[in-house]
N, C-alpha and C positions, 0 to 999 in steps of 0.2 A: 528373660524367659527362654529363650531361643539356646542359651547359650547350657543350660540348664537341661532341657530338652535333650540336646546334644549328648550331654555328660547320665543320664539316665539312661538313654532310648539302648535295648538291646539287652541290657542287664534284669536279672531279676531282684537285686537287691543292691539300692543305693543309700547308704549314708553319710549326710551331712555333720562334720563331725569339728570339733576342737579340742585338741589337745590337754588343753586346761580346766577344760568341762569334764566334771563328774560325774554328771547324768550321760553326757556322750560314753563314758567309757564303760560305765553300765549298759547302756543298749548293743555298744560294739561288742561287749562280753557273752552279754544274751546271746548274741544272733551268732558268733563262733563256736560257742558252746555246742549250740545246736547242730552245730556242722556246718550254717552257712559259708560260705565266702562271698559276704557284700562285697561291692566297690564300695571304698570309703576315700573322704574326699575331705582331709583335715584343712579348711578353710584359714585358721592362723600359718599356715606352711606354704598354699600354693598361691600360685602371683593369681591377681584379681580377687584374692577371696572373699573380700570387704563387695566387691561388686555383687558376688555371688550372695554371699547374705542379704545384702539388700534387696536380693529379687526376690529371695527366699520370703521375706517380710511381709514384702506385696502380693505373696500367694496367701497370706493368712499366717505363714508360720509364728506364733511367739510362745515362747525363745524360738530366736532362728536354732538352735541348734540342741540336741541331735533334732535330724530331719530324715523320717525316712521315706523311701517311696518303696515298692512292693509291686511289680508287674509292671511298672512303669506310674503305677498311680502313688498320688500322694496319700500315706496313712497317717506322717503325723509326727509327731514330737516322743516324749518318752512319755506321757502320761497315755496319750492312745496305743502306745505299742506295750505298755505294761498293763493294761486296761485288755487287750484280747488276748495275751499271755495269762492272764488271772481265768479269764474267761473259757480261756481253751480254744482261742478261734488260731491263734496266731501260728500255729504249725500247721494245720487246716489250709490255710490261706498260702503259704510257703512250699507244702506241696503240690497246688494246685499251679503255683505258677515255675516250678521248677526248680524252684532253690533248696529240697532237700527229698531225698530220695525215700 
């Protein structure tokens, strides 16, 4: 959890991502699209990432991946980040915490 914490804290857009995931590279497209620049954080590439997912788990996440957080808070997978992009919240939400101008 701590270690998670760490890798979030300060940014406004973090995703939890795999390379091999198709849903990851959908949400990663979304949010550049938009002009974000998340931190992305490709889990099958960087050492621990298996640990990383597992904690990811224990917060609720399924599928651990994609995983985003948003201000520091957890929003969710790709069914809830495609769910307030339908909705029209999710740029709303992006500017309010800095990630697009």
């Amino acid at each position: 959890m701590e270690k998670i914490q760490k890798m979030i804290s300060g940014k406004s857009v973090v995703i939890f991502s795999n390379n091999s995931c198709c849903m990851s590279h959908t949400i990663k497209t979304l949010f550049l699209d938009f002009g974000v620049k998340p931190a992305i954080y490709e889990l099958d590439e960087i050492r621990r990432g298996k640990e990383i997912e597992n904690a990811l788990a224990q917060l609720g996440c399924s599928p651990t991946v994609p995983v985003v957080f948003i201000g520091g808070q957890l929003v969710g997978g790709a069914n809830q980040i495609m769910s307030l992009h339908l909705n029209r919240s999710l740029l709303p939400i992006l500017k309010r915490v800095g990630a697009l101008i």
